[in-house]
Phi, psi and omega in degrees: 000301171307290195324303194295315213284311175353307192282310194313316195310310209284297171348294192288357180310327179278357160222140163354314217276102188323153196249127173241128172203143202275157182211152195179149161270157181305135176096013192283340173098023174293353196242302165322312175266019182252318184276018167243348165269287182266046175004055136306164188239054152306133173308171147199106211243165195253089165225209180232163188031023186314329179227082176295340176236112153322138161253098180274109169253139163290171178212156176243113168282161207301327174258043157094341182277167182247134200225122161296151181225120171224155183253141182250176175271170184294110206278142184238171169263146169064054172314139182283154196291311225275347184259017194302319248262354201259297193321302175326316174300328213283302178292356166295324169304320178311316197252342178240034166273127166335275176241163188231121206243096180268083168312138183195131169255124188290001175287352192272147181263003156267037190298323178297326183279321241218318181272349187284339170340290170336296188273007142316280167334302216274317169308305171306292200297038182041034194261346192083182182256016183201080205284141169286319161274058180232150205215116190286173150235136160231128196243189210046028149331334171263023176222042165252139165305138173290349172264352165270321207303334208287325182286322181293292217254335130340327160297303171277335173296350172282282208313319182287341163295331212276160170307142190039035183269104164310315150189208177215197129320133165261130158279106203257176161206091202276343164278308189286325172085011148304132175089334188273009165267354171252033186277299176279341191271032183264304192299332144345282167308324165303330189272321188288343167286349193265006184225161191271120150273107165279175184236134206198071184262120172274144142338061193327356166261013189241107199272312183319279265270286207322306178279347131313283203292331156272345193259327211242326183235178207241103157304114171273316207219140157212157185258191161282137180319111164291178171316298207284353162086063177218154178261091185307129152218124185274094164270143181275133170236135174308177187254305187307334208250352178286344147336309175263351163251324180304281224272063096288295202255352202018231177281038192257346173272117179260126169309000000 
C-alpha cells in the first residue's frame, strides 16, 4: 500500500493543486463530508477502517482555486500492533498534505478525548502536537441539543474574531450541508494567508512563462497587451512554489 499511494502522490505532484486531508477518529463523519465537499460515492459506513485506502478528488473552491482533497481512515486508541503498519501507509497522505482538515464529531460525548487521540497520532507521524497547518471541523451539528448548539457557535464565532486568531473551529453538519460553505471560505483563506501576491508584466510573446504561471499559480487579474507587448498580471503565488518563480521571474515581479 505506501508503494501504491507513492506512486498516486508522485503523479498528483505534477499538477499544481495545493493538497487537503481529512483526519479524524472513526465514525467522526470524514466520508460523509468528503462526499458532500466532491459529491462523490465513498463509501460511508460507521464501522472501523470502512476507509483504508485514501481517496483522492478534486474541488473547487468558491472562488475558482483548486484543492485535492483526500479522506483517511479513521483513528482509533490502542491500534492492535498488527494492524500500525498498514494504518500508518494510510497516513502518509496526512503528513505531505498542505492542510489538515481534524473532522471530531462534536456531539459524541468523549469528543474531547477522541480528539486528543488524534493529535497523538499526528504528534507520532512528526507533525507536532499543535500542527499549524491544521483546521478543526466540528462536525454533526445536527445532533446538537438546540441550547447547547447556540452557546457552541458563539463561541467559535468569538474565537475567529479575537486578535491575532489564525483560526478556529468550523462547525458542520457533512449530512445536512450546514456549515460547508464557511467551511470552504475558511480553507480559502487559509491557503490565500499562505501565499505571496504579486505583480508582473510578461512579455506577451514568452508563452513558456505564461503557461508556468497558470500551471503553478492562481492568476487574480491579467490585463490587455500594452503598447510595448507585455501583460500586466496580478498573481497568487503558494509558499511551496515561490522558490521556483523567484529563480524564473527574479526581479521582475513586484509585492
Amino acid at each position: 500500500m505506501r508503494r501504491h499511494r507513492a506512486l498516486h502522490r508522485k503523479g498528483r505532484a505534477r499538477v499544481p493543486y495545493p493538497s487537503v486531508a481529512l483526519v479524524g477518529y472513526t465514525n467522526a463523519g470524514k466520508s460523509t463530508l468528503f462526499n458532500r465537499l466532491t459529491r462523490a460515492g465513498v463509501v460511508a459506513q460507521d464501522m472501523l477502517f470502512a476507509t483504508l485506502d485514501p481517496t483522492v478528488r478534486a474541488v473547487t473552491l468558491p472562488h475558482g482555486r483548486q484543492i485535492t482533497l483526500s479522506d483517511t481512515v479513521g483513528f482509533i486508541s490502542d491500534l492492535p500492533t498488527d494492524l500500525v503498519a498498514a494504518f500508518r501507509a494510510t497516513l502518509e497522505e496526512v503528513t505531505e498534505a498542505d492542510l489538515i482538515l481534524h473532522v471530531r464529531d462534536i456531539s459524541h460525548i468523549d469528543s474531547a478525548a477522541q480528539a486528543a487521540d488524534v493529535l497523538h497520532v499526528l504528534s507520532e507521524l512528526g507533525l507536532g502536537e499543535n500542527p499549524v497547518n491544521l483546521i478543526e471541523v466540528w462536525n454533526k451539528l445536527d445532533l446538537v441539543a438546540d441550547e447547547e448548539r447556540g452557546a457552541m457557535l458563539e463561541r467559535i464565532a468569538q474565537t475567529r474574531s479575537s486578535p491575532g486568531a489564525r483560526s478556529g473551529p468550523i462547525a458542520v453538519s457533512a449530512l445536512t450541508g450546514e456549515g460547508l460553505g464557511n467551511l470552504l471560505d475558511a480553507i480559502e483563506d487559509w491557503f490565500a494567508s499562505e501565499s505571496s501576491t504579486l505583480h508582473l508584466e510578461l512579455d506577451a510573446s514568452d508563452g513558456a512563462s505564461l503557461n508556468w504561471i497558470y500551471e503553478n499559480c492562481e492568476v487574480m487579474t491579467r490585463g490587455e497587451v500594452s503598447d510595448a507587448g507585455a501583460i500586466p498580471l496580478t498573481i497568487r503565488v503558494p509558499s511551496n512554489r515561490l522558490s521556483a518563480f523567484e529563480k524564473r521571474f527574479g526581479a521582475s515581479a513586484t509585492g
